[in-house]
VOGU-3710 file (C-alpha; in Angstrom, 3 decimals, decimal comma):
1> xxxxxxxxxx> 22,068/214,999/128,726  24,438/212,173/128,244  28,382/212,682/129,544  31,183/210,964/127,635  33,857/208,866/129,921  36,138/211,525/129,659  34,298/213,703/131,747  34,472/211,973/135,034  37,930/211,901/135,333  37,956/215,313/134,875
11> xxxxxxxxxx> 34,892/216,329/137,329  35,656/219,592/139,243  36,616/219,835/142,229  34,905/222,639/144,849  38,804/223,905/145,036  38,813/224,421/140,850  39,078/227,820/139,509  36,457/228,371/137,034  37,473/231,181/134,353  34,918/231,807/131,485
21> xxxxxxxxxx> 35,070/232,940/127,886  33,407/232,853/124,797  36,665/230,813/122,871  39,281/229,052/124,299  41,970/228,661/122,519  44,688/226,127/123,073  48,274/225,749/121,905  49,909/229,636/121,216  51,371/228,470/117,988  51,410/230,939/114,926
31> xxxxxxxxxx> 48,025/229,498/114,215  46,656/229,823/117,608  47,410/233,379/118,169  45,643/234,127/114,654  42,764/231,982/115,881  42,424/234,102/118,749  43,470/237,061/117,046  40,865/236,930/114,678  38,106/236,143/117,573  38,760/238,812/119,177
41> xxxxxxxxxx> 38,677/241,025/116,286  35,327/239,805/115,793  34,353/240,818/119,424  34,364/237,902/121,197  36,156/238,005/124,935  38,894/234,912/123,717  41,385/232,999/126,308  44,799/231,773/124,866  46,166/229,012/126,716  49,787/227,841/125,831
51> xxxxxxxxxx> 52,074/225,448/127,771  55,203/227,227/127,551  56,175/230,798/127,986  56,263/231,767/124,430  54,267/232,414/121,614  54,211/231,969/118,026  55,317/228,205/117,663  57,836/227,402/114,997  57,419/231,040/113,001  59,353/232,565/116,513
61> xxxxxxxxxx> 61,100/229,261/117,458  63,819/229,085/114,354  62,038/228,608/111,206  62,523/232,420/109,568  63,293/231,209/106,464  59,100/231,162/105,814  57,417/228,347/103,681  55,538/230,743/101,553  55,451/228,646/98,105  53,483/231,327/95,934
71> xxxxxxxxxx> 53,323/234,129/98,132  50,068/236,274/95,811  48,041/233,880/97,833  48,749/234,466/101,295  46,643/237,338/102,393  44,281/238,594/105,682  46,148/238,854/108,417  49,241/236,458/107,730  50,556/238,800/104,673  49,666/241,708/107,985
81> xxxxxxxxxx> 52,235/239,801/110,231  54,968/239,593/107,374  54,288/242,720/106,127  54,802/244,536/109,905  57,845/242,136/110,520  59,497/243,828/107,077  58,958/246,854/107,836  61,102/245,916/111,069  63,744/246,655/108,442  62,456/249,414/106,298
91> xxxxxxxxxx> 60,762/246,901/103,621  57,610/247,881/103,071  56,005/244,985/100,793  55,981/241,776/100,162  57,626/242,103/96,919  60,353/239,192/96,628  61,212/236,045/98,712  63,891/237,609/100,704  61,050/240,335/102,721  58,893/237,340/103,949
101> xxxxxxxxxx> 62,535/236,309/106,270  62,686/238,283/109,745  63,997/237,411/113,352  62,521/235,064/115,865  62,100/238,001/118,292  60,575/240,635/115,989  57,632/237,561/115,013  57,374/236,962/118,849  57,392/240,718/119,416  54,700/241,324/116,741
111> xxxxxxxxxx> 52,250/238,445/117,902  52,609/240,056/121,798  51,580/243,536/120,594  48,626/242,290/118,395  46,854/239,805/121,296  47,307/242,567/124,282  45,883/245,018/121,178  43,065/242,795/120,596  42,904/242,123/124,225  42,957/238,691/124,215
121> xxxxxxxxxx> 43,577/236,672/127,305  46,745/235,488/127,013  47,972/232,549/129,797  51,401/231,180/129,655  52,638/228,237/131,578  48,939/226,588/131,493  49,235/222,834/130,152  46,302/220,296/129,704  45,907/218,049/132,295  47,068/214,619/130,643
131> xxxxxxxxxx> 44,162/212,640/131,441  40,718/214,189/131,813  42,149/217,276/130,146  38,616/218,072/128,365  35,174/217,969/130,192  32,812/217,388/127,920  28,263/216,972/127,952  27,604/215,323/124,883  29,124/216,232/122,107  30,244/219,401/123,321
141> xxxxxxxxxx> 33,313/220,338/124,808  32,269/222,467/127,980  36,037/223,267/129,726  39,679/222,394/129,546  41,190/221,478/133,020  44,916/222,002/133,300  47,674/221,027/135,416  47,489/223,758/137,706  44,030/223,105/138,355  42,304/226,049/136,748
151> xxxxxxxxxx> 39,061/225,035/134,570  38,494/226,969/131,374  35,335/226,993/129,965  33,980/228,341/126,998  31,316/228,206/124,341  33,332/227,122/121,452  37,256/225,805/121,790  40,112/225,359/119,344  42,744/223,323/119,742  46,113/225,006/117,357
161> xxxxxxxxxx> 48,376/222,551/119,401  50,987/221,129/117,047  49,789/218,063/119,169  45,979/218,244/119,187  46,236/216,943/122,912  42,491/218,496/123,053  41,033/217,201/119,983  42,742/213,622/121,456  41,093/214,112/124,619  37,778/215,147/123,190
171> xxxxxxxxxx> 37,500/211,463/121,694  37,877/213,186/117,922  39,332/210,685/115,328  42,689/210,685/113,870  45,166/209,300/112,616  49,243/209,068/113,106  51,359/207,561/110,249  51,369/207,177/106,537  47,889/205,843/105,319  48,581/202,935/101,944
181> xxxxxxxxxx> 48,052/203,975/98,627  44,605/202,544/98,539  43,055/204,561/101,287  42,308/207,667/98,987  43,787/206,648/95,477  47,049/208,843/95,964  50,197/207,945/94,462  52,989/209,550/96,704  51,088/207,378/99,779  52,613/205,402/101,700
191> xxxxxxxxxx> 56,284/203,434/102,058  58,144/205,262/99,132  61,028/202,597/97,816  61,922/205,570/95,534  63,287/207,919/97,519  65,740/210,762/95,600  66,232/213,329/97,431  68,510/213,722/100,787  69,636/210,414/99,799  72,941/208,800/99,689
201> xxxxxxxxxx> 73,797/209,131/95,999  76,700/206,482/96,421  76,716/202,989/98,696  77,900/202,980/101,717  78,006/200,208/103,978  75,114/199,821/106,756  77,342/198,164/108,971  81,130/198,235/110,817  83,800/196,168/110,233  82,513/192,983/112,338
211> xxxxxxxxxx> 78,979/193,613/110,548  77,377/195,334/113,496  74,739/197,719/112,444  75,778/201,618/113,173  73,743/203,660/114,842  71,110/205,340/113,755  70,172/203,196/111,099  66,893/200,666/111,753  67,783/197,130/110,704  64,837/196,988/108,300
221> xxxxxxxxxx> 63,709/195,070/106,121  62,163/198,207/103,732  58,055/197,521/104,012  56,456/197,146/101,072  55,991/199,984/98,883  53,038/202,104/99,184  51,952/200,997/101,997  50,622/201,972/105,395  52,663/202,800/108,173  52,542/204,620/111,615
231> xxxxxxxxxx> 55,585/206,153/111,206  55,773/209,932/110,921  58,201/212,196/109,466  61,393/213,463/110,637  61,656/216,772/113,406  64,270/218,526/113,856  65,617/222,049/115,758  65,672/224,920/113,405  68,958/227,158/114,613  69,273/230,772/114,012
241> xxxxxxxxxx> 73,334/230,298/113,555  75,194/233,981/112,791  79,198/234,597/111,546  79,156/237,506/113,997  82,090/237,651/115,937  80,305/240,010/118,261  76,900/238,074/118,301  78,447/234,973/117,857  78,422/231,593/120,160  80,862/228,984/120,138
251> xxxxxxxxxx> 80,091/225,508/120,051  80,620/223,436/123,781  80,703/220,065/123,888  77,288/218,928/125,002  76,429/216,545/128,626  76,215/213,387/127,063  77,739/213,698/123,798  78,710/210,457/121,997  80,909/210,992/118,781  80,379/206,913/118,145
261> xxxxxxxxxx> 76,474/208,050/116,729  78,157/209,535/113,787  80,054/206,934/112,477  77,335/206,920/109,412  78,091/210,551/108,698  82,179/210,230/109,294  81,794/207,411/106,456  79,941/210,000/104,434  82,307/212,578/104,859  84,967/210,656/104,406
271> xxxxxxxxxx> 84,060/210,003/100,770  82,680/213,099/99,996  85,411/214,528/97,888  85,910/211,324/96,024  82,793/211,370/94,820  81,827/214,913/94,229  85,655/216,694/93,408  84,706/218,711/95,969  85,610/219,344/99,836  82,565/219,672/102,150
281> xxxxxxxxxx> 81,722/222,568/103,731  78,587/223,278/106,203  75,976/223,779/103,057  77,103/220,054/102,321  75,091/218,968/105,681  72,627/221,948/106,635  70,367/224,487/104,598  71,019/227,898/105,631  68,968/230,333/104,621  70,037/233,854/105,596
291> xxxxxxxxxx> 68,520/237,279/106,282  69,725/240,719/108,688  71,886/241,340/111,195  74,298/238,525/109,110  72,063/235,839/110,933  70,639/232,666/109,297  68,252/229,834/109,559  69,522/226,604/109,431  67,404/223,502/108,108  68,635/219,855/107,337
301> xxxxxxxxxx> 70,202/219,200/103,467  71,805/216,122/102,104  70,832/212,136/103,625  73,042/212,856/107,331  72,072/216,249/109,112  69,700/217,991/111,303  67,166/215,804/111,093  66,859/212,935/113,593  65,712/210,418/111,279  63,104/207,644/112,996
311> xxxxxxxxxx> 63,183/208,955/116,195  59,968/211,114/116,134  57,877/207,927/115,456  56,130/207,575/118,733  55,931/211,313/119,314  52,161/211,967/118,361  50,626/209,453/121,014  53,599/209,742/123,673  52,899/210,774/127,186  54,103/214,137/128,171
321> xxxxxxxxxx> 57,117/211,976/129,813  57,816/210,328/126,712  57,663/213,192/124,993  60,209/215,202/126,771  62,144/212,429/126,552  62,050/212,389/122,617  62,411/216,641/122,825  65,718/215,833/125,076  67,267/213,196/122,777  66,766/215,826/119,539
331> xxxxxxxxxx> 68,237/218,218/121,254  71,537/216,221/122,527  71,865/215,403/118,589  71,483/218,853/117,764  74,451/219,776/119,802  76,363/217,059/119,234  75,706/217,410/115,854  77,266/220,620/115,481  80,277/219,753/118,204  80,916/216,600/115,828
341> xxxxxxxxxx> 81,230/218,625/113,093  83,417/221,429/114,623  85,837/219,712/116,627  86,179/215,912/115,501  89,180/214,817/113,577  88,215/212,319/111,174  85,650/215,701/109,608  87,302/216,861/106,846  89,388/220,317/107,550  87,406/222,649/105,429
351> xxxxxxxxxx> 84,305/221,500/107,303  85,543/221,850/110,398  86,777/225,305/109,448  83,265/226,245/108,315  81,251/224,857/111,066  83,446/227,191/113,894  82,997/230,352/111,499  79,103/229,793/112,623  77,828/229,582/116,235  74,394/230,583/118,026
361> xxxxxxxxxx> 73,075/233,684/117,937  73,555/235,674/121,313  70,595/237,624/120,669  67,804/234,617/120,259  66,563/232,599/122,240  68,215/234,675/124,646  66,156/232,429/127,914  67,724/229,171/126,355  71,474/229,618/125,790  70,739/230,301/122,047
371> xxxxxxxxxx> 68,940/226,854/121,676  65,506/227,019/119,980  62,330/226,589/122,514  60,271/225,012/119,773  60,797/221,263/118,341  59,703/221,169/114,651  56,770/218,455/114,873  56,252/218,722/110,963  53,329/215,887/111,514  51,486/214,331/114,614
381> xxxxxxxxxx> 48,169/213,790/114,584  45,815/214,669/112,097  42,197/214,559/112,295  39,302/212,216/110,325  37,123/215,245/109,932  33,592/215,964/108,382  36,234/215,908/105,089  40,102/214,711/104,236  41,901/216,597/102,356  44,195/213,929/99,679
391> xxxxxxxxxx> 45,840/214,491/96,903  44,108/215,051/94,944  42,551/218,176/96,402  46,360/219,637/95,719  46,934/218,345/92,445  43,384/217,754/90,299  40,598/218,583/91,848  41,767/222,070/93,638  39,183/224,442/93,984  36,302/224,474/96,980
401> xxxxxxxxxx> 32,994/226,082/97,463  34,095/226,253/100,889  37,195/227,620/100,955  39,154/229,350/103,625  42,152/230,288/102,481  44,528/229,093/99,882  47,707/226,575/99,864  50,611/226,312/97,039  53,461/225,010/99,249  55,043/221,627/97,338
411> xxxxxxxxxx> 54,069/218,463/98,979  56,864/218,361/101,287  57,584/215,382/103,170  61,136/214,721/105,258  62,531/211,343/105,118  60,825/208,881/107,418  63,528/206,096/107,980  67,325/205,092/107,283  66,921/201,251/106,455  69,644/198,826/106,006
421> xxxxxxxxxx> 69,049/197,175/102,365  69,560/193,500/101,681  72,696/194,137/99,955  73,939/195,753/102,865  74,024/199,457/101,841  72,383/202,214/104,117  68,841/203,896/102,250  66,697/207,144/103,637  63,259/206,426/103,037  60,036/208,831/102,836
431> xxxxxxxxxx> 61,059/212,124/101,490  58,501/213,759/98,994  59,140/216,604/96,870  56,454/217,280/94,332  55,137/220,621/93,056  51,914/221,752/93,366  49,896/224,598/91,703  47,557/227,285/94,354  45,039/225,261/95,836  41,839/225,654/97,929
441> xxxxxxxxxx> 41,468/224,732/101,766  38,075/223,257/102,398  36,513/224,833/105,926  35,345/220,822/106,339  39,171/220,044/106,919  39,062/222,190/110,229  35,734/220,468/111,398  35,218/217,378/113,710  32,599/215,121/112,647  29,418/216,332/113,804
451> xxxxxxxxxx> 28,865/213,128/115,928  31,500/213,171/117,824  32,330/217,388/118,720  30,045/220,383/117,619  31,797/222,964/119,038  35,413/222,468/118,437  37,754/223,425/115,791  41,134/221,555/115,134  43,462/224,864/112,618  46,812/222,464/113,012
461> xxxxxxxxxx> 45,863/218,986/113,132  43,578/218,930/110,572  41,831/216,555/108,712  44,226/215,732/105,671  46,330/212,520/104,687  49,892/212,264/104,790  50,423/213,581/101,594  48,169/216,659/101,680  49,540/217,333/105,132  53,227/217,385/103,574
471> xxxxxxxxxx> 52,324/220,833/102,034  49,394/222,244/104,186  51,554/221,745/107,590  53,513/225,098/106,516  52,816/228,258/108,769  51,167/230,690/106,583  48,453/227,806/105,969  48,335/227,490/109,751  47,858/230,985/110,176  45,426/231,814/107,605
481> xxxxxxxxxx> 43,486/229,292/108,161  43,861/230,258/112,031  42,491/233,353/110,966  39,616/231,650/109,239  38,780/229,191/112,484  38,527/232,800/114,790  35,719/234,125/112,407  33,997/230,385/112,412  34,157/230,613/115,989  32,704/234,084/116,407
491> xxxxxxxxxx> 29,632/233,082/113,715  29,407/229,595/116,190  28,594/231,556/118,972  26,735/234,667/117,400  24,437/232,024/116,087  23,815/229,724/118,565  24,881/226,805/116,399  27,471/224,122/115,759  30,845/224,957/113,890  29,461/222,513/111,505
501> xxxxxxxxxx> 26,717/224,806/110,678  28,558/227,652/110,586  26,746/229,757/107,917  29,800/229,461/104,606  28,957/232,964/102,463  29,174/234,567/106,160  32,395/233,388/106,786  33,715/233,959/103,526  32,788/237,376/103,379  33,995/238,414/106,454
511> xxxxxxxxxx> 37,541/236,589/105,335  37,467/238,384/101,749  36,919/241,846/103,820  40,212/241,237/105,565  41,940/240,247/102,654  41,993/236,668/102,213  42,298/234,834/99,389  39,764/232,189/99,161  39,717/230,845/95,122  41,863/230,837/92,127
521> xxxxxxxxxx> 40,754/233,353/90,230  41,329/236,075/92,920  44,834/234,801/93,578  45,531/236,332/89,693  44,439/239,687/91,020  46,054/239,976/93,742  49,469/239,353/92,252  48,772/242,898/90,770  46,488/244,754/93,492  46,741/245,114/97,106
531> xxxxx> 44,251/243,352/99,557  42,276/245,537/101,748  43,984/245,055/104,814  47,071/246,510/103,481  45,726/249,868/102,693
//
């Protein structure tokens, strides 16, 4: 049996700890711990490894304010999760947008109780080695090595990392960037010189007085449009801000804050009112979107704001160095962000007067001084799979005979870049906002090609271009189709045979039992019945 490269720099030693299971599972996202979740569930003895000492990824590390899109369609275990965090506070359905919003700690609270349930083999703290992270014979993946020196071998892995370090490591293709328009016929692809939203609706200058550049703007020029890119979309931290007194934070100034980065925003600011007739107030910059306990989540809104625009470029392929690096410098701008905005003169008084009604919540992130754990990587790598989901596949041609769950999320991309033009003003570039109607997942998405990996399964990083990405990156599609990867991985092993041969009635029965919806003409019903699972 042949051994790829990768395997011999990760040969064990007679020292390594060898544990065993039937699924490994790496990266404890939202989508990871329904991956295992669902395993288990489906008896097999499942290992959850996740770098850091919490679970649940960005549904438990700020984002509350859930990307449902049409909720009808999210079902199986996902609508289980929202449903339990509700009744946290006394809501028992799904009724209305507002009962899908809950606390980081009640998701992360939720998502312990169900994997110790389950019994799943949860392991915190355990990182993939960086370089000979995956043994492999073949084209199977036979044990992840981590830092600590523990091997972890299994019969069929998943990787739910919002990086897909394993997938990387397995020698699986992908892809990091914007593919051109021409790659699968789509016409949101691609450099986007028509940008409208979170834009600067008025000019302002690129450049100071002696026509230097100021930061945070990329001296262009503006690529041409449609085309291909490796640039990826911007992250941000998601902040769970409450006007508490009691529970309430107030902003510090930051180690190594630097007021000079916001000169572009100051300008903004600054000519706010003349342009609008009205004076700016923290909506003007962030997105709150609030819930219990008089808490909130806060997202980026307008063209200067919580998003570090063109700094998350090299994040996908960085080395874990680099990438703490890039995790370090969002978080500085997310503090000084805020601290700008509170205490700096030249921001207009009512802003300033808003920001410092706001502060962290004492009772998050209670490990991290308030501070969310969890960087939002809306896009990294994605995987070539055995298919790609475009376009299309959310727009025209949106049903599948092998669906696994359903997606209806808008294509939702941030901005990419902030370019200075040739006539000197300052342009965001990237941003998508298109509707879409409910739309099938294909299982194909989730599925290395079978020349490269037969037994591993890729629930985050999936095989999709930029534009399909822009709406299936949102949680409940990670989780569901989580869910939908556990009982793939179950039938994998029960049957002795790739994930690529993974029998699809099987699966699909054994999702439609626990209450997913899989095609369009059940997501009508269910906006009127309830799903098994709910009973």
């Amino acid at each position: 049996m042949s051994v790829t490269a990768s395997t011999f720099a990760a040969i064990p030693s007679a020292r390594t700890s060898t544990i065993t299971a039937d699924l490994v599972v790496y990266g404890g996202t939202a989508s990871g711990v329904m991956t295992a979740y669902s395993a288990a569930r489906q008896g097999l003895h499942v290992i959850l490894l996740e770098p850091t000492q919490h679970l649940g990824g960005m549904v438990t590390g700020g984002l509350s304010a859930t990307d449902h899109g049409y909720f009808p369609i999210i079902g199986g275990y996902t609508r289980e999760f929202y449903k339990e965090a509700a009744a946290t506070y006394g809501q028992q359905e799904l009724d209305h947008a507002k009962d899908w919003l809950s606390e980081p700690k009640v998701g992360e609270a939720i998502f312990n109780r169900w994997l110790k349930k389950a019994k799943v083999d949860v392991r915190l703290g355990e990182r993939l080695k960086e370089h000979g992270g995956v043994e492999m014979q073949g084209k199977q993946v036979t044990a992840l090595l981590t830092e600590d020196g523990k091997r972890w071998q299994g019969k069929v892995f998943a990787d739910c990392s919002y990086e897909g370090d394993a997938m990387a490591e397995a020698h699986v293709s992908y892809v990091v960037g914007r593919e051109g328009s021409d790659t699968y016929g789509e016409s949101l692809a691609g450099v986007r010189p028509d940008t409208p939203k979170h834009q600067f609706l008025w000019k302002i200058s690129a450049y100071d007085d002696h026509h230097k550049l100021l930061p945070l703007i990329d001296p262009g020029p503006l690529a041409k449009g449609k085309s291909a890119d490796r640039k990826v979309q911007a992250y941000n931290f998601r902040l769970i801000l409450t006007d508490d007194p009691v529970n309430r934070m107030p902003w510090t100034r930051p180690a190594g804050y630097e007021p000079s980065q916001f000169a572009l925003l100051k300008r903004y600011l600054q000519t706010y009112k003349e342009h609008t007739g009205k004076d700016p107030v923290l909506r003007t910059v962030t997105n709150p979107v609030c819930f219990v306990h008089r808490k909130c989540d806060f997202n980026n809104n307008g063209p200067f704001s919580t998003d570090y625009i063109g700094k998350s470029w090299t994040y996908p392929d960085a080395s874990y160095a680099e990438r703490q690096k890039i995790w370090n410098e969002h978080m500085l701008y997310t503090q000084s962000f805020f601290y700008f905005l509170a205490t700096d003169p030249s921001v207009p008084q009512s802003l300033r007067d808003d920001t410092n009604k706001w502060g962290r919540a004492k009772d998050e992130f209670t490990d991290s001084n308030g501070w969310p754990r969890q960087l939002y990587i809306r896009e990294g790598r994605r995987m070539i799979g055995v298919y790609v989901m475009h376009q299309a596949d959310l727009q025209t041609d949106r049903t599948k005979s092998d669906s696994i769950a359903m997606g209806s999320y808008n294509s939702d991309s941030h901005n990419v870049q902030r370019v200075a033009m040739p006539d000197g003003s300052v342009f965001n570039e990237g941003d998508v906002q298109v509707p879409v109607q409910p739309y099938e997942i294909s299982f194909r998405a989730i599925l290395p090609k079978p020349e490269q990996v037969t037994n591993l399964l890729v629930p985050v990083c999936l095989s999709a271009s930029h534009v399909a990405y822009s709406s299936l990156r949102m949680e409940p599609q990670y989780m569901m189709i989580g869910q939908a990867a556990g009982v793939a991985a179950a039938l994998a092993v029960e049957g002795g045979v790739p994930v690529q041969q993974v029998p699809i009635e099987r699966l699909q029965a054994i999702l439609r039992k626990d209450g997913t919806i899989l095609h369009l003409d059940q997501q009508a019903q269910h906006a009127t019945s309830k799903i098994r699972s709910e009973r």
